[in-house]
MIMI-690352 format. One record per residue (C-alpha): residue in three letters; chain; y, z, x. Coordinates in steps of 0.02 Angstrom, whole numbers, plus 50000, padded with zeros to 5 digits. Layout:
! residues N
ALA/A/Y/Z/X
...
//
This chain:
! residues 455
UNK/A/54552/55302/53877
UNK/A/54576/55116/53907
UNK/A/54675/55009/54039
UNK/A/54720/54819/54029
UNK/A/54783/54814/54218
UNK/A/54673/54815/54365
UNK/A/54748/54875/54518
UNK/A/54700/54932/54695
UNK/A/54684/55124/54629
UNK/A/54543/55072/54518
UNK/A/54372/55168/54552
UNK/A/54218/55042/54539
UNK/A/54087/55106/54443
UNK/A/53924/55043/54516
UNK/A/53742/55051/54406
UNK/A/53585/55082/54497
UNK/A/53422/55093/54438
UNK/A/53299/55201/54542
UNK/A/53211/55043/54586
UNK/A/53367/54964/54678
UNK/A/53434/55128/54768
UNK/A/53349/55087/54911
UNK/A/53414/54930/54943
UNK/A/53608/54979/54892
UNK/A/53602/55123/55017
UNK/A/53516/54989/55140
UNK/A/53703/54873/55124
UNK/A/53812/55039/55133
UNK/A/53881/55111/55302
UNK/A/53782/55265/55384
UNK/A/53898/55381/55299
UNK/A/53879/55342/55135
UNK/A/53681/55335/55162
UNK/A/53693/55520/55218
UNK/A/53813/55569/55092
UNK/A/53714/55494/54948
UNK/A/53554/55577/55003
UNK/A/53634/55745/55039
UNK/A/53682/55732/54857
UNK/A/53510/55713/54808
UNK/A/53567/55572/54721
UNK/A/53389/55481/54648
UNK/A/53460/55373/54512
UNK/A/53371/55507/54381
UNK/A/53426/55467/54212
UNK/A/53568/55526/54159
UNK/A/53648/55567/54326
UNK/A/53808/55506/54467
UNK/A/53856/55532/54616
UNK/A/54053/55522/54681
UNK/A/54062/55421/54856
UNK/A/54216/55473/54952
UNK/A/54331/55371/55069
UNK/A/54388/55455/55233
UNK/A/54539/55531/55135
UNK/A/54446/55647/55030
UNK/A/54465/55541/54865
UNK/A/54331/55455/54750
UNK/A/54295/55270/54831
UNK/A/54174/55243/54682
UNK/A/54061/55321/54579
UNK/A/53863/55259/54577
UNK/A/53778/55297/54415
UNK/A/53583/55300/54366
UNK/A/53536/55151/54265
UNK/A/53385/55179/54144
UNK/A/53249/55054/54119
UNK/A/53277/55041/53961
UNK/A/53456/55015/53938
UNK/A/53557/55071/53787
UNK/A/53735/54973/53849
UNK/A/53829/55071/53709
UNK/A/53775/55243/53790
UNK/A/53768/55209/53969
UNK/A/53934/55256/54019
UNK/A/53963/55373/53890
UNK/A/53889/55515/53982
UNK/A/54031/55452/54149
UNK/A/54166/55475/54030
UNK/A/54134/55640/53982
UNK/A/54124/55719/54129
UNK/A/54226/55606/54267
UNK/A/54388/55669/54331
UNK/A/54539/55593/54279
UNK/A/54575/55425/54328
UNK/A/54556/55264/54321
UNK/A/54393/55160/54338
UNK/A/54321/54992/54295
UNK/A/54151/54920/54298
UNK/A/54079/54822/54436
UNK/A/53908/54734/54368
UNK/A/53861/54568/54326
UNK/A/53810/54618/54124
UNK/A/53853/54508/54007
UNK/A/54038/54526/53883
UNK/A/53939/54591/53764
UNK/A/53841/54715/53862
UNK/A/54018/54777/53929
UNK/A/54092/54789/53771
UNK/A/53956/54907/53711
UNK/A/53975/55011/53871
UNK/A/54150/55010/53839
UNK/A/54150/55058/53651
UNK/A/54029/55204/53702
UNK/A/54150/55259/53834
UNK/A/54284/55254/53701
UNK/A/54194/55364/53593
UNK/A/54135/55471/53718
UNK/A/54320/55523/53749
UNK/A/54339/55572/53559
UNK/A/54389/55747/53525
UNK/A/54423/55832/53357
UNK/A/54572/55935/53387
UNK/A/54673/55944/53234
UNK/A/54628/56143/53247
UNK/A/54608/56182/53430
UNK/A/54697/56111/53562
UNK/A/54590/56000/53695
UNK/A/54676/56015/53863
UNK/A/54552/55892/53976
UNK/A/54629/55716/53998
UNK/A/54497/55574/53982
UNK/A/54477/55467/54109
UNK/A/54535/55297/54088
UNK/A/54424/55131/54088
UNK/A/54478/54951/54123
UNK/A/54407/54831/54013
UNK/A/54389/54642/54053
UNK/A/54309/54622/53888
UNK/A/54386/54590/53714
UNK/A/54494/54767/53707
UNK/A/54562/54732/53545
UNK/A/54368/54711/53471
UNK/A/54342/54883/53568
UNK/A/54489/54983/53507
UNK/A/54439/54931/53323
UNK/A/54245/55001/53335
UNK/A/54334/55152/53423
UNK/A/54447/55181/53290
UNK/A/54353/55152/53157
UNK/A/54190/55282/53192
UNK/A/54355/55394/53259
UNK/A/54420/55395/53071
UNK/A/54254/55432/52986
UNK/A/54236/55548/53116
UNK/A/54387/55653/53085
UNK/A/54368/55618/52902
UNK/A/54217/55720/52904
UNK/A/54256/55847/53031
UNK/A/54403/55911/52918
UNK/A/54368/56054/52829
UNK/A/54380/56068/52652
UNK/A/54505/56176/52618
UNK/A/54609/56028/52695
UNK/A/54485/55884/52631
UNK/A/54468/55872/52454
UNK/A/54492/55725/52340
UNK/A/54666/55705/52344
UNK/A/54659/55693/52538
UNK/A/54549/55575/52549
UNK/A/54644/55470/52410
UNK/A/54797/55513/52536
UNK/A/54654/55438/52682
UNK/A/54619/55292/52596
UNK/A/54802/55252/52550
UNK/A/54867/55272/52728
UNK/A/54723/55140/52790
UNK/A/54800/55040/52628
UNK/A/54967/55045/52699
UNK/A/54921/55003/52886
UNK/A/54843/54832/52830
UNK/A/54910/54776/52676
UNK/A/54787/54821/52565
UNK/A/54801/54865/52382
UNK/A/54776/55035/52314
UNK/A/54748/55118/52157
UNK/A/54663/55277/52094
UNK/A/54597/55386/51921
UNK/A/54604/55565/51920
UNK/A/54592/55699/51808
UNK/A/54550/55661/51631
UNK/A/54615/55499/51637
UNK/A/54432/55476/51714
UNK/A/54371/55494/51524
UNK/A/54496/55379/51464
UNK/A/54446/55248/51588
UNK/A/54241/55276/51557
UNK/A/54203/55358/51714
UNK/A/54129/55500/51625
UNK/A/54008/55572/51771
UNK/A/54139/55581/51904
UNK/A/54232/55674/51762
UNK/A/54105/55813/51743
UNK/A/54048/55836/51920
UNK/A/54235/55877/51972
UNK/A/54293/55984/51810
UNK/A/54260/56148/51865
UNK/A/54379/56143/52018
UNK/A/54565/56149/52038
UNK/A/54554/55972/52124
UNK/A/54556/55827/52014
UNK/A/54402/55702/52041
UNK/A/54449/55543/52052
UNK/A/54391/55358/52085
UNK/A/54486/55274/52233
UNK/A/54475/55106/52250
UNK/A/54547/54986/52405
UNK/A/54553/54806/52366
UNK/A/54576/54680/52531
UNK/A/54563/54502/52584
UNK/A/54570/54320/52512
UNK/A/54508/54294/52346
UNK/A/54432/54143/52381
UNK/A/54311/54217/52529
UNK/A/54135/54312/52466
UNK/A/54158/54480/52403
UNK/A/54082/54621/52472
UNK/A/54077/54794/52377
UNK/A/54074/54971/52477
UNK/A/54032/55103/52368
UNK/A/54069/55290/52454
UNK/A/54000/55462/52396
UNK/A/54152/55587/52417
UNK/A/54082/55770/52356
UNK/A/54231/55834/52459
UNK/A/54137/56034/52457
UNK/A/53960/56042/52386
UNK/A/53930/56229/52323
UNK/A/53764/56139/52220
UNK/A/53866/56195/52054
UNK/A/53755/56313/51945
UNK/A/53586/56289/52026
UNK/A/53701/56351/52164
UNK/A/53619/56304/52370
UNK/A/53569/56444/52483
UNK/A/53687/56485/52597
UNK/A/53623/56431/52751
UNK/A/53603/56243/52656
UNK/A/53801/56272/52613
UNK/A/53871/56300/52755
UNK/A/53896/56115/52822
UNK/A/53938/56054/52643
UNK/A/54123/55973/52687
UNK/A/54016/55825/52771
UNK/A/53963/55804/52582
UNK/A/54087/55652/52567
UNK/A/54018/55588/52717
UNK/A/53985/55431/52632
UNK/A/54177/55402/52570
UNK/A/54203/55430/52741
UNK/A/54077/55282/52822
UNK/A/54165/55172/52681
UNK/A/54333/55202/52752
UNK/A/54272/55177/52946
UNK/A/54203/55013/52898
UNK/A/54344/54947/52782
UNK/A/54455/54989/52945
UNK/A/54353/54908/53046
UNK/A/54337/54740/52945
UNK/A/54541/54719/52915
UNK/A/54558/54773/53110
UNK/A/54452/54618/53145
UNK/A/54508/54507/52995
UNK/A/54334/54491/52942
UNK/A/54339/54330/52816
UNK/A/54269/54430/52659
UNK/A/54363/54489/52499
UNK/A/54319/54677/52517
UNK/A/54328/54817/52373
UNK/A/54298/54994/52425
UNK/A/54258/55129/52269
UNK/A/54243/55326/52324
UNK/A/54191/55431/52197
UNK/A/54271/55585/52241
UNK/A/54228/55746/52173
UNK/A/54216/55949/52227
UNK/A/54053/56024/52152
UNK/A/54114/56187/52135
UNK/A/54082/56319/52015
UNK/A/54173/56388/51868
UNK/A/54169/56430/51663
UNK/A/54182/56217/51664
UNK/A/54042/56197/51760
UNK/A/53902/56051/51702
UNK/A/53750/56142/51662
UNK/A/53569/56118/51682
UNK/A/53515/56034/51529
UNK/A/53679/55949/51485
UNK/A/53678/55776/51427
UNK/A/53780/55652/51531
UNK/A/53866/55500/51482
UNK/A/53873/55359/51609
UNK/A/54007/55203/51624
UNK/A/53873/55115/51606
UNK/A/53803/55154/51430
UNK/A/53637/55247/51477
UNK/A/53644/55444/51457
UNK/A/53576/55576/51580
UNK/A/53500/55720/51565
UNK/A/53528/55870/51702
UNK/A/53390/55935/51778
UNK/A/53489/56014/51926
UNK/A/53681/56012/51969
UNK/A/53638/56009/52152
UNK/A/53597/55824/52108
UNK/A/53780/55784/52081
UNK/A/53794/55630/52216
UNK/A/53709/55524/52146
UNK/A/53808/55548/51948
UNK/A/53949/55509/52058
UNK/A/53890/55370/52127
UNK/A/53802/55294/51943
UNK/A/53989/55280/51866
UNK/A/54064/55192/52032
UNK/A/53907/55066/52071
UNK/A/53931/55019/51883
UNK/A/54095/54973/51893
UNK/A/54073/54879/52069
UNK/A/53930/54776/51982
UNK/A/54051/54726/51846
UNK/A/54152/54625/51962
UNK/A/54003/54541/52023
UNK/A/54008/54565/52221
UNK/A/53917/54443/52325
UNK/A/53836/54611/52415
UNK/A/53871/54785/52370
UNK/A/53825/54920/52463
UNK/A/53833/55120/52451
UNK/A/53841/55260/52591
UNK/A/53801/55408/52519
UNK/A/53738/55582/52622
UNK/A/53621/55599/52443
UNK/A/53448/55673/52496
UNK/A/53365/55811/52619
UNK/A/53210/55729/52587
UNK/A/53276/55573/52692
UNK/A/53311/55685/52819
UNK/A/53137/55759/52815
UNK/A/53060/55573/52833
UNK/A/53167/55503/52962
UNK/A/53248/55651/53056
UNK/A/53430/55703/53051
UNK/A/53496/55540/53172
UNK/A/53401/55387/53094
UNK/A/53495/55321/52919
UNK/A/53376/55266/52785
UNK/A/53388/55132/52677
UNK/A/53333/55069/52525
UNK/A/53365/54881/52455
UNK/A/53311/54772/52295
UNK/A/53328/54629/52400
UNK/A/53198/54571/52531
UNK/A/53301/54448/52597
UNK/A/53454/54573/52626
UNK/A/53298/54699/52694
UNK/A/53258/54543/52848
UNK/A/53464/54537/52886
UNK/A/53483/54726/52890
UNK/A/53329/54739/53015
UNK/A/53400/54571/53104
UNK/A/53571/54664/53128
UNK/A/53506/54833/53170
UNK/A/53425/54757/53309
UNK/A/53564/54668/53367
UNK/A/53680/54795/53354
UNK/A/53545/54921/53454
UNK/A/53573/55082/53331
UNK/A/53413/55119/53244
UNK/A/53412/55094/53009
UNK/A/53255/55151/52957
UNK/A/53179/55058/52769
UNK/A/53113/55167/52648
UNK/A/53013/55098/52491
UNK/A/53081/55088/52309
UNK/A/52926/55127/52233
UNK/A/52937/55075/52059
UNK/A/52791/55187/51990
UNK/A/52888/55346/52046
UNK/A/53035/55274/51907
UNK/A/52953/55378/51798
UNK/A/52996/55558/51860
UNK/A/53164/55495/51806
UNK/A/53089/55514/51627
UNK/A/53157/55619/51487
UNK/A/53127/55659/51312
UNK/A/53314/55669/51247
UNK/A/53403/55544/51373
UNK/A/53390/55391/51461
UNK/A/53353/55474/51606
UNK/A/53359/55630/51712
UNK/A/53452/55675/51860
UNK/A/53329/55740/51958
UNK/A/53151/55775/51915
UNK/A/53076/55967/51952
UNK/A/52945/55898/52080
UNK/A/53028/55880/52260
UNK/A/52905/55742/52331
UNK/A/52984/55579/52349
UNK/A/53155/55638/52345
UNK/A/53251/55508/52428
UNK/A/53159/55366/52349
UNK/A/53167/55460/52183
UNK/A/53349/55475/52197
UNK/A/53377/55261/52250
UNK/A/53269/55233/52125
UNK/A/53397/55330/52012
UNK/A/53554/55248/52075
UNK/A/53430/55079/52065
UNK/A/53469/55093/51876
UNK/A/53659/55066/51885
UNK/A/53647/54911/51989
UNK/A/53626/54729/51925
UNK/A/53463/54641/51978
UNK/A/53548/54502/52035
UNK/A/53654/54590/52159
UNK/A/53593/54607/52324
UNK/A/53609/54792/52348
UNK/A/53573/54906/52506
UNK/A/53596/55094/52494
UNK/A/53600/55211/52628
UNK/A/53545/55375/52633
UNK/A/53631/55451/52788
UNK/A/53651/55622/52900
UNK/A/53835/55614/52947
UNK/A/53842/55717/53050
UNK/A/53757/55762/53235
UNK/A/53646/55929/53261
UNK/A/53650/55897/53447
UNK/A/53745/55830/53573
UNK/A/53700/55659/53670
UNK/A/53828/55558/53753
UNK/A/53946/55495/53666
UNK/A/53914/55594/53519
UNK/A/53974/55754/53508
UNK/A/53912/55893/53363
UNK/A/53997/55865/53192
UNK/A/54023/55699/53114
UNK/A/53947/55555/53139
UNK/A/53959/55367/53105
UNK/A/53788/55332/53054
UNK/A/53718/55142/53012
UNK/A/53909/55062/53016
UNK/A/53873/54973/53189
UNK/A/53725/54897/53059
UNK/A/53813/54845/52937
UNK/A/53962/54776/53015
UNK/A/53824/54674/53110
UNK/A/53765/54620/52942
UNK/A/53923/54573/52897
UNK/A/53982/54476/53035
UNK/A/53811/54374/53030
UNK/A/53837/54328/52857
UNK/A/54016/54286/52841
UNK/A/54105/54253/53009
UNK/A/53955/54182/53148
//
């Protein structure tokens, strides 16, 4: 999809807003003015046209340039549909405006095809920018891509501790993992009970990386490898997309391959609590009592509210190292999805000052985090008369803030914490981002990352 040589061969691509078009065909011989016309080429958004030389083959390709540019996007759309061959951009943008047209063109030539073979060769791109910085964003929403595209027959806890290991293995990093009942041993006692019922063994896998004398940063993944909803079983229209469940284990791993690809200077611990919800004579029940790692007890009000028990045991034990920043991916709530849409990840924080850098880096990394409020009055829906808390309360407003306000309870007040409630996955296609799973906020945070530990 890339090239590092530019040679005679090499087909310029050319932006051109509908404002300039006049005066580019006004430089260009008659030919091309007539050719570019009969295309009905007007520079509409989201449109090319191929200009031919007098052998028949593409000279160069002249593409529409919006007004108001998304650089990550704008050759996305070129790569998908282009012929094959190789191309390069001719424009006066800035590195880092051509690096984000180039990452988008690298994602735009993803394709899952571990079940289906894909036959179309991409076209190729020559990039004058930083490739290696490319190739690692490309490769890293590629893996949590994939990661969540698998099925689950082929995705359940002990592939993604397989996942996480391999990424271990590829850059040094240190791996470990509890499974099975040695979860109860080790006090991770909601992990434990969410995965029970199925023949796959939860488990907490953790990947430790970096210098231990640089800040630590904590990445906390949920990884419900199939949610069936347990007891209080889901409709099955709500089921059917349930393997992108662990979509959050999956954004952990995308980023932690993305911060050792770049050698980010942060000491970086990655926990995925990884579980099937499934359903058998094991099952947790509504009205079961839950014991936490963390001391408090919870009572169930619904098993479909199994992410964030998950979560409670693994944000626990990240606190107890005392990170410099922790932060969780988790795909936890509908009602998120219902205040923000399916493509815009929300997030909650319990500090303001981490709330100004996310917004900051959002901004600068042009992809769209959307702050929703912890609103400490709602804590007490949480409420209940045997336990320290419940689950999930049996009133559905508020659900997303409800549920941070639940996971809220496992962190330390004097960690900065951000937590975000994401999609993962893409109802429609746009370029660049094809249906199924989707990389959603990590551009964000590895913004938020870089501006606090490396700039």
């Amino acid at each position: 999809m890339f090239l590092s040589d530019l040679d005679d061969t090499t087909i310029p691509l050319i932006p051109c807003s509908k404002k300039k078009l006049s005066d580019y065909l006004s430089q260009q011989p008659e030919t091309i003015q007539h050719w570019v016309k009969q295309s009905g080429f007007k520079a509409k958004p989201s449109t090319f046209c191929l200009i031919p030389n007098d052998k028949g083959s593409i000279a160069s390709v002249l593409f529409a340039l919006d007004k108001e540019v998304e650089y990550r996007w704008v050759l996305a759309g070129l790569a998908e549909n282009l012929p094959e061959g190789n191309y390069y951009l001719e424009t006066d943008w800035s590195n880092e405006q051509q690096q984000q047209a180039a990452i988008g063109w690298g994602l735009a030539c993803y394709k899952f095809d571990r079940y289906k073979e894909v036959t179309r060769v991409n076209p190729r791109l020559f990039v004058k920018t930083d490739l290696d910085r490319v190739i690692a964003f490309v490769e890293a929403v590629g893996l949590t891509r994939d990661l969540i595209n698998v099925p689950a027959v082929d995705m359940m806890p002990r592939d993604l501790a397989e996942a996480t290991k391999t990424l271990c293995d590829t850059f040094n990093a240190d791996f470990k993992q509890i499974k099975g009942k040695s979860l109860l041993r080790k006090n991770y006692p909601c992990i434990h009970a969410v995965g029970r019922a199925s023949e796959h063994s939860p488990r907490l896998i953790r990947l430790q990386w970096g210098d231990k004398s640089n800040p630590k940063v904590s990445l906390v993944g949920k990884g419900i490898c199939f949610d069936t909803g347990g007891l209080n079983i889901k409709p099955s229209q709500f089921m059917r997309y349930m393997k992108k469940d662990m979509g959050g284990a999956a954004h952990v791993l995308g980023l932690a391959r993305l911060i050792m690809s770049l050698n980010l200077p942060i000491r970086l611990e990655v926990f995925i609590s990884a579980a099937d919800n499934a359903i058998s004579s094991d099952a947790f029940r509504p009205g079961d009592i839950l014991n936490t790692r963390s001391g408090k007890t919870v009572e169930i009000d619904n098993t479909d509210a199994e992410g964030r028990l998950v979560l409670c045991d693994a944000l626990t034990k990240a606190g107890e190292k005392k990170p410099d920043l922790l932060i969780d991916f988790a795909t936890l709530t509908g009602a998120a999805r219902v205040a923000v849409g399916t493509e815009i990840p929300a997030f909650f924080s319990n500090n303001q000052s981490l709330v100004a850098e996310i917004n900051q880096a959002s901004e600068e990394a042009e992809e769209v985090v959307w702050q929703l409020p912890m609103h400490k009055p709602y804590r007490s829906y949480l409420d209940s008369d045997i336990a320290d808390l419940l689950n999930s309360p049996s009133q559905s407003y508020g659900g997303a803030i409800i549920a941070a306000l639940y996971l809220n309870e496992f962190v330390d007040k004097k960690t900065p914490w951000a937590h975000f409630d994401i999609m993962a996955w893409n109802n429609r296609h746009r370029a660049g981002r094809p249906v199924g799973g989707e990389a959603m906020g990590l551009f964000t945070v590895f913004q938020l990352l870089e501006n606090k530990y490396a700039l």
